[in-house]
N, CA, C, O and CB atoms as a CASP TS submission, in Angstrom:
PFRMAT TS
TARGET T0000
AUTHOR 0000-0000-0000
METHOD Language model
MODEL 1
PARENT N/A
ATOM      1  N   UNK     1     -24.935 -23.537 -27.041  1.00  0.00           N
ATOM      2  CA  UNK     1     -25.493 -22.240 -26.718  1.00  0.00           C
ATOM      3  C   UNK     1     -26.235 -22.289 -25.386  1.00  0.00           C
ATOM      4  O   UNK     1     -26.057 -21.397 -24.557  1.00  0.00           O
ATOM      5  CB  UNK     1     -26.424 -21.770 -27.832  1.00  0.00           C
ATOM      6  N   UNK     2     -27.062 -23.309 -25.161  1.00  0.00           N
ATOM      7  CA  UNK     2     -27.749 -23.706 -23.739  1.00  0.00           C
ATOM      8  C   UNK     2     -26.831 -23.472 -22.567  1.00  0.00           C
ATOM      9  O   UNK     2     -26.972 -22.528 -21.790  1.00  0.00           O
ATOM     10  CB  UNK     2     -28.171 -25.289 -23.684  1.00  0.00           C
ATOM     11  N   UNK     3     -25.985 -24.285 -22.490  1.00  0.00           N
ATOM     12  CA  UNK     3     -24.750 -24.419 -21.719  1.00  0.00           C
ATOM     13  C   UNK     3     -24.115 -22.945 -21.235  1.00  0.00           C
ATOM     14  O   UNK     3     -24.236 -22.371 -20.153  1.00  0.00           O
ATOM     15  CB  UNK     3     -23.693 -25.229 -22.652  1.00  0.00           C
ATOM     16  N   UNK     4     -23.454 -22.585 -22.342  1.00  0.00           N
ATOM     17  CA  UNK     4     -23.108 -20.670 -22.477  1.00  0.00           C
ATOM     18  C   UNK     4     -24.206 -20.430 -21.163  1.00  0.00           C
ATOM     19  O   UNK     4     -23.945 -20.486 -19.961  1.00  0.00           O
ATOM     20  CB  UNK     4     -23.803 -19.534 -24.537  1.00  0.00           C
ATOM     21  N   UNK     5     -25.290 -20.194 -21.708  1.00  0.00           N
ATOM     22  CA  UNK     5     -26.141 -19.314 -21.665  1.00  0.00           C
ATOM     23  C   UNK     5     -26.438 -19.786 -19.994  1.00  0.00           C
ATOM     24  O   UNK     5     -26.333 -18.893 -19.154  1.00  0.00           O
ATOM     25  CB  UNK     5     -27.332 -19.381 -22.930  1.00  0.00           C
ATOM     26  N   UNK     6     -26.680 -20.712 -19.690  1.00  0.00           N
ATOM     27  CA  UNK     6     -27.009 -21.439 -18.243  1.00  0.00           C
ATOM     28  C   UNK     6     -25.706 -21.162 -17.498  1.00  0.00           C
ATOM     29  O   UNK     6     -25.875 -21.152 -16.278  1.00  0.00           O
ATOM     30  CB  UNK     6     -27.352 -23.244 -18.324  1.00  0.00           C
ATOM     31  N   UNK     7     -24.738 -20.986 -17.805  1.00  0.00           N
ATOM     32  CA  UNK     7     -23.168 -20.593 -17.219  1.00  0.00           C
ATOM     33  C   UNK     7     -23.486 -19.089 -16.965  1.00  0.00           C
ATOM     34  O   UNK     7     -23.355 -18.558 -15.862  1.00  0.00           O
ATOM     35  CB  UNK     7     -21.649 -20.844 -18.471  1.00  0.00           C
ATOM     36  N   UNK     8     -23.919 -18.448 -18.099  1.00  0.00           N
ATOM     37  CA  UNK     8     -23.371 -16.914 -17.466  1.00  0.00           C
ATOM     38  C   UNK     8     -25.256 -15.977 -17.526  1.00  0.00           C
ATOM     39  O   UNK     8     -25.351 -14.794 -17.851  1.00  0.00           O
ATOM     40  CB  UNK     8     -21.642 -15.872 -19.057  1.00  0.00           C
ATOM     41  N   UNK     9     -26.389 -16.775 -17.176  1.00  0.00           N
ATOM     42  CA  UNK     9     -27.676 -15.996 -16.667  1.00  0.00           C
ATOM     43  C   UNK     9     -27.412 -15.681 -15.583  1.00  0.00           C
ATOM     44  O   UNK     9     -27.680 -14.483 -15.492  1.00  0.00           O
ATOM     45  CB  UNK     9     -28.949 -16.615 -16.608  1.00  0.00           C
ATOM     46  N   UNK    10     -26.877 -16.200 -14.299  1.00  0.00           N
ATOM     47  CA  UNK    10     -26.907 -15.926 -12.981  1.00  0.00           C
ATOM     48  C   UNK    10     -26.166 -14.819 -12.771  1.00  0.00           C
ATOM     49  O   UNK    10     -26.497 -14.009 -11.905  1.00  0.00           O
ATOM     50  CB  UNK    10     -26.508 -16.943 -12.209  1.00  0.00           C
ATOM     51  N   UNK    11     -24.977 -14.636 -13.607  1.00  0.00           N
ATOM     52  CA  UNK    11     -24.197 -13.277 -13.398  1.00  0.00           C
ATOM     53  C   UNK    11     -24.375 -12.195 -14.495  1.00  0.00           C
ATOM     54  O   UNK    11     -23.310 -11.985 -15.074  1.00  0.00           O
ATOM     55  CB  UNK    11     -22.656 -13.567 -13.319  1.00  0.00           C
ATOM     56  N   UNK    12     -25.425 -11.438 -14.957  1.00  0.00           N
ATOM     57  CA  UNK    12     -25.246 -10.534 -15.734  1.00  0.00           C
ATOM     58  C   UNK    12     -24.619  -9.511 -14.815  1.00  0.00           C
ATOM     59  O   UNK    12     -23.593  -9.135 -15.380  1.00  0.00           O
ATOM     60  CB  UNK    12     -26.431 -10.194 -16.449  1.00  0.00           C
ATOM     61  N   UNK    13     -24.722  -9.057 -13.973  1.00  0.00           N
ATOM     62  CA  UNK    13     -23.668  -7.925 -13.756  1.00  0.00           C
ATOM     63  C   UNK    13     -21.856  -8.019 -13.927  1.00  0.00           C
ATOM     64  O   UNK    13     -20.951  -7.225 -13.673  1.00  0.00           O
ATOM     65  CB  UNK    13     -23.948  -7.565 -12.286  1.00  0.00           C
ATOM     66  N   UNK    14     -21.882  -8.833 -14.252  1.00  0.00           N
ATOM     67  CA  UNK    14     -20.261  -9.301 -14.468  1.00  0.00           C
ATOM     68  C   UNK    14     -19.790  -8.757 -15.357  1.00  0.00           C
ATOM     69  O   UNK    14     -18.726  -8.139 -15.310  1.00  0.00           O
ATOM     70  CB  UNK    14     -19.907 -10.642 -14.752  1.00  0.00           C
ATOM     71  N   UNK    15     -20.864  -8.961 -16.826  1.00  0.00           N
ATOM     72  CA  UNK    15     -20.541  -8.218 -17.971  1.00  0.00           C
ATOM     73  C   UNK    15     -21.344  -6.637 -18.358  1.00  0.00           C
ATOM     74  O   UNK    15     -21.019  -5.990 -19.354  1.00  0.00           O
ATOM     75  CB  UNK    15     -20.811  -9.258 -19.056  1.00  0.00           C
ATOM     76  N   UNK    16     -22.438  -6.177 -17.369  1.00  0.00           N
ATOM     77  CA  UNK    16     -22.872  -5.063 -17.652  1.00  0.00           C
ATOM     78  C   UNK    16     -22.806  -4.071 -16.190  1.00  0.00           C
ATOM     79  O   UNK    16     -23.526  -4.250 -15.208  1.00  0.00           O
ATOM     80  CB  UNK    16     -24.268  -5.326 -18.310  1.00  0.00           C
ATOM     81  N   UNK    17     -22.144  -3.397 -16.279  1.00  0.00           N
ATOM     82  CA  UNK    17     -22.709  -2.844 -14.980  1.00  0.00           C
ATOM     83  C   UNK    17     -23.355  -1.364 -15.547  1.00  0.00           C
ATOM     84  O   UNK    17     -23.358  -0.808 -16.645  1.00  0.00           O
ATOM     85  CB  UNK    17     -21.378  -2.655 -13.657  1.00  0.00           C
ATOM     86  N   UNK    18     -23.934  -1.011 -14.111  1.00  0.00           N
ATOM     87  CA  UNK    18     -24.937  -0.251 -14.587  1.00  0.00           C
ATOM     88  C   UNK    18     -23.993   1.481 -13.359  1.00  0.00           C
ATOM     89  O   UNK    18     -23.892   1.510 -12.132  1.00  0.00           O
ATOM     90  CB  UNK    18     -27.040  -1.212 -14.091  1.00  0.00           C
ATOM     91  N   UNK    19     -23.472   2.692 -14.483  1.00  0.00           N
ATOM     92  CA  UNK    19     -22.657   3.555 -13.723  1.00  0.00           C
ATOM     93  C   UNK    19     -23.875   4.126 -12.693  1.00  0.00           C
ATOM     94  O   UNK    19     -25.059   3.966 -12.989  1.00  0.00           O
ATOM     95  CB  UNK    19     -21.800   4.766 -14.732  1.00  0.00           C
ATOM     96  N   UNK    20     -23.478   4.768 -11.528  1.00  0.00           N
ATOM     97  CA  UNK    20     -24.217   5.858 -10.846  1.00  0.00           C
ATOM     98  C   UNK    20     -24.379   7.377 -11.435  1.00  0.00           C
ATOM     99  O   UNK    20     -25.348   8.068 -11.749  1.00  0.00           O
ATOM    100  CB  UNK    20     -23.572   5.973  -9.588  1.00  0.00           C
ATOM    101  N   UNK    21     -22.986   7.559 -11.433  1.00  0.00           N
ATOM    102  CA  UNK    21     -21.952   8.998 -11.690  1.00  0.00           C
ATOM    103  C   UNK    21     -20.802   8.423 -12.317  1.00  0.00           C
ATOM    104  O   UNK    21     -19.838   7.755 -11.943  1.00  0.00           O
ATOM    105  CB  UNK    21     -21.375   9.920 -10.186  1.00  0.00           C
ATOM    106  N   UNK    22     -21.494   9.218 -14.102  1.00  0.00           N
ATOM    107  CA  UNK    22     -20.257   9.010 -15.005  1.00  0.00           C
ATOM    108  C   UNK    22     -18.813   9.512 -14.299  1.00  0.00           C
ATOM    109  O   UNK    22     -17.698   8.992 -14.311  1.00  0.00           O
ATOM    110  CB  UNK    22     -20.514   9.890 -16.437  1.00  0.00           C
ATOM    111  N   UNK    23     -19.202  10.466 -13.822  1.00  0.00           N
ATOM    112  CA  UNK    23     -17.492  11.483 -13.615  1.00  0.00           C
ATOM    113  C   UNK    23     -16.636  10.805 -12.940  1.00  0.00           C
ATOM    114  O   UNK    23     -16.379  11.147 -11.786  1.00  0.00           O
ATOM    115  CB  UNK    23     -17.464  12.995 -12.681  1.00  0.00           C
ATOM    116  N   UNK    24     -16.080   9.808 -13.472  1.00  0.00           N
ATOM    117  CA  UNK    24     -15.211   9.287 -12.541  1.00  0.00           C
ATOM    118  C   UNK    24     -14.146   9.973 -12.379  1.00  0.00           C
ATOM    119  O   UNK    24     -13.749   9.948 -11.214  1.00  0.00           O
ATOM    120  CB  UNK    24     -14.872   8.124 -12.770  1.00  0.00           C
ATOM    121  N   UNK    25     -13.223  10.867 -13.428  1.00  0.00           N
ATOM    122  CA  UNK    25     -12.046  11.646 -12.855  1.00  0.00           C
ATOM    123  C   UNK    25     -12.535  12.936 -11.568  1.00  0.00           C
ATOM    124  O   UNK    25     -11.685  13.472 -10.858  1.00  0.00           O
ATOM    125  CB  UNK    25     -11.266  12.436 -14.331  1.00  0.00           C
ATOM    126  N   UNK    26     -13.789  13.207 -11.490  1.00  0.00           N
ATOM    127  CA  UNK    26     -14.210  13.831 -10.451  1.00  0.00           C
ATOM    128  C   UNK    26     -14.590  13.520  -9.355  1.00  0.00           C
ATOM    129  O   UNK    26     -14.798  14.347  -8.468  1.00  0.00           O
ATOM    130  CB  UNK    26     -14.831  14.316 -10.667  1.00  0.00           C
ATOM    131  N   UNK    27     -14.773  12.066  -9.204  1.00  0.00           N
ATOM    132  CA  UNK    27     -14.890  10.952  -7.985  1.00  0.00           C
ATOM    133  C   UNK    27     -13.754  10.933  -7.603  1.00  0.00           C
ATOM    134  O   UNK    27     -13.675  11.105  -6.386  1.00  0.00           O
ATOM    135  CB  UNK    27     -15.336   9.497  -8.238  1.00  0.00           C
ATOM    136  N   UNK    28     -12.432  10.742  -8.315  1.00  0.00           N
ATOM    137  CA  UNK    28     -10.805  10.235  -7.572  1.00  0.00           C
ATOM    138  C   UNK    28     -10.270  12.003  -6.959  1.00  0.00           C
ATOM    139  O   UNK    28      -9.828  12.282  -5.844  1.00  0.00           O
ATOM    140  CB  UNK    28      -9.224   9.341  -9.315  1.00  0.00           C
ATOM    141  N   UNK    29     -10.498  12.882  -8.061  1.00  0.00           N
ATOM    142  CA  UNK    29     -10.340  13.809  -7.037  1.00  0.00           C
ATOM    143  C   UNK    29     -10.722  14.408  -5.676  1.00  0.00           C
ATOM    144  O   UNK    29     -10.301  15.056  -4.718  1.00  0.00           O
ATOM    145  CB  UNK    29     -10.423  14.365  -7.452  1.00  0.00           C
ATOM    146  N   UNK    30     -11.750  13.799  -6.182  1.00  0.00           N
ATOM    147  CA  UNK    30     -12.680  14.546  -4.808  1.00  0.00           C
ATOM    148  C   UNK    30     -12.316  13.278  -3.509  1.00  0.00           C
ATOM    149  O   UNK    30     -12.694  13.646  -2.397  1.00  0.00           O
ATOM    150  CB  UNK    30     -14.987  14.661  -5.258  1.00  0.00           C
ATOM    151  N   UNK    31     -11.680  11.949  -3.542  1.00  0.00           N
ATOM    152  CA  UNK    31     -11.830  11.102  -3.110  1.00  0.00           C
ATOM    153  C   UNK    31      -9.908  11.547  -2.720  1.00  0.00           C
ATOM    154  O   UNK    31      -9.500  11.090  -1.652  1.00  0.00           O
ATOM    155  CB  UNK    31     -12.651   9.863  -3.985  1.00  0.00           C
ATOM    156  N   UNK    32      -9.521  11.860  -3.043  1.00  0.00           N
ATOM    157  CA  UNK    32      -7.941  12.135  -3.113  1.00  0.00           C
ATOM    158  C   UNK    32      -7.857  13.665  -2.266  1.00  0.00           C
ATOM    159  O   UNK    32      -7.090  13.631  -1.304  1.00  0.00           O
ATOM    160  CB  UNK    32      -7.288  12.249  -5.007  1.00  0.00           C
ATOM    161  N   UNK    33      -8.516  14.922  -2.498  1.00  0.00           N
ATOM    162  CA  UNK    33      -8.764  15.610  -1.627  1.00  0.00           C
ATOM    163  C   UNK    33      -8.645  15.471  -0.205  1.00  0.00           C
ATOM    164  O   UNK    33      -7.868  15.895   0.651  1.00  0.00           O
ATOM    165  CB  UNK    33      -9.609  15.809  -1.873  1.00  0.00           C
ATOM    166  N   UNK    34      -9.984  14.511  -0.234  1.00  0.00           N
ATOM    167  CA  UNK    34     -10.641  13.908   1.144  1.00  0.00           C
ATOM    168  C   UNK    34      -9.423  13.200   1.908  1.00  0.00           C
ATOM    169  O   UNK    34      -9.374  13.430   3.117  1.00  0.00           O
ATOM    170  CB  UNK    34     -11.972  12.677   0.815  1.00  0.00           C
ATOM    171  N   UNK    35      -8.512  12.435   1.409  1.00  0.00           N
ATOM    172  CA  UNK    35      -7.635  11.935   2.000  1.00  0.00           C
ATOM    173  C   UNK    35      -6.434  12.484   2.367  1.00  0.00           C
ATOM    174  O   UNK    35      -5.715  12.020   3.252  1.00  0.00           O
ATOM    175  CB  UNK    35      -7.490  11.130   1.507  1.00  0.00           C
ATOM    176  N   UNK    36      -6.113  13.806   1.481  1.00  0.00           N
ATOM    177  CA  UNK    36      -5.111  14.985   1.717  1.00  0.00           C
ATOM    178  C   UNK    36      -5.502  15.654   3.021  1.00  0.00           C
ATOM    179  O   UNK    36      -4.598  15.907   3.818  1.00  0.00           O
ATOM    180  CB  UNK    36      -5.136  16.108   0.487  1.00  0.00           C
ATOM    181  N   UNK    37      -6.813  15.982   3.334  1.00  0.00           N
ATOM    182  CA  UNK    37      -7.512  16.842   4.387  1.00  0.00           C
ATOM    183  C   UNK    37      -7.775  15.949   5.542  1.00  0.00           C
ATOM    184  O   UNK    37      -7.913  16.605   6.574  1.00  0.00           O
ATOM    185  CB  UNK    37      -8.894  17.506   3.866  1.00  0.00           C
ATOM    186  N   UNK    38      -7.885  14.711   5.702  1.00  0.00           N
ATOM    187  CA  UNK    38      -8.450  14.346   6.535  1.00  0.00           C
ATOM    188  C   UNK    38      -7.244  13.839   7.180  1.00  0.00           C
ATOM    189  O   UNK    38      -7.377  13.035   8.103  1.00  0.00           O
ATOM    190  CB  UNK    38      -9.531  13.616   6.235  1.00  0.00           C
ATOM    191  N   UNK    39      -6.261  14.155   6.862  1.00  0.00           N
ATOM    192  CA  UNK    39      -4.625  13.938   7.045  1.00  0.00           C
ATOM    193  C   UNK    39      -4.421  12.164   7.324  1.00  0.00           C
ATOM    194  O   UNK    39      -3.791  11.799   8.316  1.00  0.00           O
ATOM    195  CB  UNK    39      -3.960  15.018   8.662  1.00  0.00           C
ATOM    196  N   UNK    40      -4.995  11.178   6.387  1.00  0.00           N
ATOM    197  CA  UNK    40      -4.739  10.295   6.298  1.00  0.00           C
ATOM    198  C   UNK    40      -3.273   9.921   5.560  1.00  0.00           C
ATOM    199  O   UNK    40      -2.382   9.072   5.589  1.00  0.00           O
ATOM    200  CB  UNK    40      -5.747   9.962   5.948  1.00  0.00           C
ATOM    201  N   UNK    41      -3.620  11.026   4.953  1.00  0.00           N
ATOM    202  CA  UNK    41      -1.960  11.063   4.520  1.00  0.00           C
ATOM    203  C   UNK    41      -0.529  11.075   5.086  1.00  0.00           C
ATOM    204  O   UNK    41       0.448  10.496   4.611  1.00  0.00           O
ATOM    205  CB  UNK    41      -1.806  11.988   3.987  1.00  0.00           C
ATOM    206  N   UNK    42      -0.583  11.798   6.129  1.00  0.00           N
ATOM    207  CA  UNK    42       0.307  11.809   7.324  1.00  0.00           C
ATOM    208  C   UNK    42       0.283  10.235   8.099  1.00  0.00           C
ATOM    209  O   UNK    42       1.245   9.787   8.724  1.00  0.00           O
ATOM    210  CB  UNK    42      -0.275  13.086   8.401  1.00  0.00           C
ATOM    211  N   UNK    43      -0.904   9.586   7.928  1.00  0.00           N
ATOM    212  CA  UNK    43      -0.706   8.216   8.460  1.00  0.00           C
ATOM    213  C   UNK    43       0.064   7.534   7.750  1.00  0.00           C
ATOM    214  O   UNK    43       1.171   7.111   8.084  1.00  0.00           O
ATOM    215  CB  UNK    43      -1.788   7.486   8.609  1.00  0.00           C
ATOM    216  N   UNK    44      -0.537   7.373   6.621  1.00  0.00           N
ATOM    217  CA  UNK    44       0.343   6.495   5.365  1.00  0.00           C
ATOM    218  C   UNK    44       2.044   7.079   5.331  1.00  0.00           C
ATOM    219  O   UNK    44       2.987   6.313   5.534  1.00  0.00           O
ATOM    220  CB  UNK    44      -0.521   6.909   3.500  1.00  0.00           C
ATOM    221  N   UNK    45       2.172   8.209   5.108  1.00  0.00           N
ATOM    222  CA  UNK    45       3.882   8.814   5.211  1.00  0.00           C
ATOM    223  C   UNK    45       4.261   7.677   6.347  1.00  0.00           C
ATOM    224  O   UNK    45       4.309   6.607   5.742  1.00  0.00           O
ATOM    225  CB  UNK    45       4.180  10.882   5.922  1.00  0.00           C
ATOM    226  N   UNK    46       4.507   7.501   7.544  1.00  0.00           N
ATOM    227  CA  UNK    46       4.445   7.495   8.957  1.00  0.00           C
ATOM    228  C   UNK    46       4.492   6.429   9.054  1.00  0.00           C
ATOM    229  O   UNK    46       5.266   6.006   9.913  1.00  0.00           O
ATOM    230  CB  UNK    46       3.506   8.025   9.667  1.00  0.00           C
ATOM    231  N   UNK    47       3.571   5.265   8.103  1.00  0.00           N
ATOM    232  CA  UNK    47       3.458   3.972   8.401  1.00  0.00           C
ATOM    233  C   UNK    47       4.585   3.156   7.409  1.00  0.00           C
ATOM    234  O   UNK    47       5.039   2.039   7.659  1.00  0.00           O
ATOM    235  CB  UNK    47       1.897   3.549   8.203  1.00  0.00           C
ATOM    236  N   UNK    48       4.905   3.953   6.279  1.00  0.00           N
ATOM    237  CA  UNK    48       6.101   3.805   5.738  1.00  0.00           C
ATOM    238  C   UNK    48       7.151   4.151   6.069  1.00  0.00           C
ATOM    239  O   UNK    48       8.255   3.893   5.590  1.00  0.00           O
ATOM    240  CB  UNK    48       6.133   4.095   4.919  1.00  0.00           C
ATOM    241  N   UNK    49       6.775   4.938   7.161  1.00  0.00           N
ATOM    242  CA  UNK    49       8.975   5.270   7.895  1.00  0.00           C
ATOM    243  C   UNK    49       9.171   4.279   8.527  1.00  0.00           C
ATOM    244  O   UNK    49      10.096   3.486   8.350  1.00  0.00           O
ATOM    245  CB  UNK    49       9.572   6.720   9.279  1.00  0.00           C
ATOM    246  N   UNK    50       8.152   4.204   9.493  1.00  0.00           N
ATOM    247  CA  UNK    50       8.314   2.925  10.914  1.00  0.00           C
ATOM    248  C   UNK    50       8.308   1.521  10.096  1.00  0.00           C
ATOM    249  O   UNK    50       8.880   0.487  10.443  1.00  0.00           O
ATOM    250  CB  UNK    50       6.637   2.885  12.301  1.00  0.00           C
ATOM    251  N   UNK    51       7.730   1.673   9.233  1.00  0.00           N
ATOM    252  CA  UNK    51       7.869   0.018   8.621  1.00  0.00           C
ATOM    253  C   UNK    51       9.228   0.302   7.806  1.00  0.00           C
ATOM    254  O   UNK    51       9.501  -0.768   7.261  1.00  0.00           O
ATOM    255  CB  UNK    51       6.326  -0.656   7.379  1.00  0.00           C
ATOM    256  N   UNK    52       9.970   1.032   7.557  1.00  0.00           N
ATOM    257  CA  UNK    52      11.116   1.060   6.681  1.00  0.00           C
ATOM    258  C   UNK    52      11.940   0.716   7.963  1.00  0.00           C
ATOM    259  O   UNK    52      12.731  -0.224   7.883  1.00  0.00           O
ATOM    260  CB  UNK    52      11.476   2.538   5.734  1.00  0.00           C
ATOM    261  N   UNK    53      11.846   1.247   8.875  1.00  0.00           N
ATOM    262  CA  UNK    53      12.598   1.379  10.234  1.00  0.00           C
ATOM    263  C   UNK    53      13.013  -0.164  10.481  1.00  0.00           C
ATOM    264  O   UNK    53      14.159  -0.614  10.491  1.00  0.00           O
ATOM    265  CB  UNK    53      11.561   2.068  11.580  1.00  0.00           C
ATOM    266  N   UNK    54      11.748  -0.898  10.686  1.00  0.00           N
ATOM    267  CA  UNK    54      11.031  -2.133  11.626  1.00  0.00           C
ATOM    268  C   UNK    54      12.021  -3.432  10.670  1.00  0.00           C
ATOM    269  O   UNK    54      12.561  -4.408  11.192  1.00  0.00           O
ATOM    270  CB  UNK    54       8.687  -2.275  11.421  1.00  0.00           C
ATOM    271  N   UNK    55      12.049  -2.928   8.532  1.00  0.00           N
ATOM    272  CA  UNK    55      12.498  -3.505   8.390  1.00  0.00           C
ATOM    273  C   UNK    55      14.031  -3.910   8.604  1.00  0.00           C
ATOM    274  O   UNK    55      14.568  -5.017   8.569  1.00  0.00           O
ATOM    275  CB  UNK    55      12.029  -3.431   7.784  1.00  0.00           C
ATOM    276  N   UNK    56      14.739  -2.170   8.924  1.00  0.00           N
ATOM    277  CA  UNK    56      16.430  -2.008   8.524  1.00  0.00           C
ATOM    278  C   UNK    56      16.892  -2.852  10.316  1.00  0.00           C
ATOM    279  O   UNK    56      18.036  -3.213  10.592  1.00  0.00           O
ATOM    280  CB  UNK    56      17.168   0.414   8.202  1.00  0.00           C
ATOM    281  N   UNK    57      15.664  -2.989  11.283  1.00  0.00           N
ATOM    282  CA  UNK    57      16.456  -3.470  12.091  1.00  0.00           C
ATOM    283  C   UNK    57      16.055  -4.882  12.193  1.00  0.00           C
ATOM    284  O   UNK    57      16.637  -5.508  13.079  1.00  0.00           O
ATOM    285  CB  UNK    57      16.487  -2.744  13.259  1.00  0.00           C
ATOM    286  N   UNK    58      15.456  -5.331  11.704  1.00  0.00           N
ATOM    287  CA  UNK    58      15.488  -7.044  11.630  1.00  0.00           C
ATOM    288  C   UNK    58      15.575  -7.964  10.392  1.00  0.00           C
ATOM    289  O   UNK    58      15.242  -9.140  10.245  1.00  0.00           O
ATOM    290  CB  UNK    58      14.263  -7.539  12.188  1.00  0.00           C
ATOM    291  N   UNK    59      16.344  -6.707   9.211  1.00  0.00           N
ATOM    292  CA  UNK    59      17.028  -7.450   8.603  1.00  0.00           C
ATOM    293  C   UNK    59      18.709  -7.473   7.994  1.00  0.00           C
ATOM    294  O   UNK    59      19.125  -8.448   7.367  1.00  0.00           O
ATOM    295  CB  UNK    59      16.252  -7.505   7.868  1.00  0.00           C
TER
END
């Protein structure tokens, strides 16, 4: 039990964390929004053509 216990005192947050803001399905939306609007999205599309591209000609 010593042992246990001397292994996992230094990390209690490992097994407890402590939430800010329960709402997490209202965090990913609002976080998914943000990335629709801020047209990061158009990056990501874009970075998957040219890398689809980059791959069909060097392989």
């Amino acid at each position: 039990m010593d042992l246990i216990h001397g292994l996992f005192a230094h990390f209690p947050s490992i097994f407890a964390q402590r939430v800010e803001d329960p709402q997490v399905l209202d965090q990913i939306k609002e976080n998914f929004d943000y990335f629709i609007q801020s047209g990061q999205v158009w990056a990501l599309g874009i970075g998957f053509f040219l890398g689809y591209l980059f791959r069909s000609f060097t392989g």
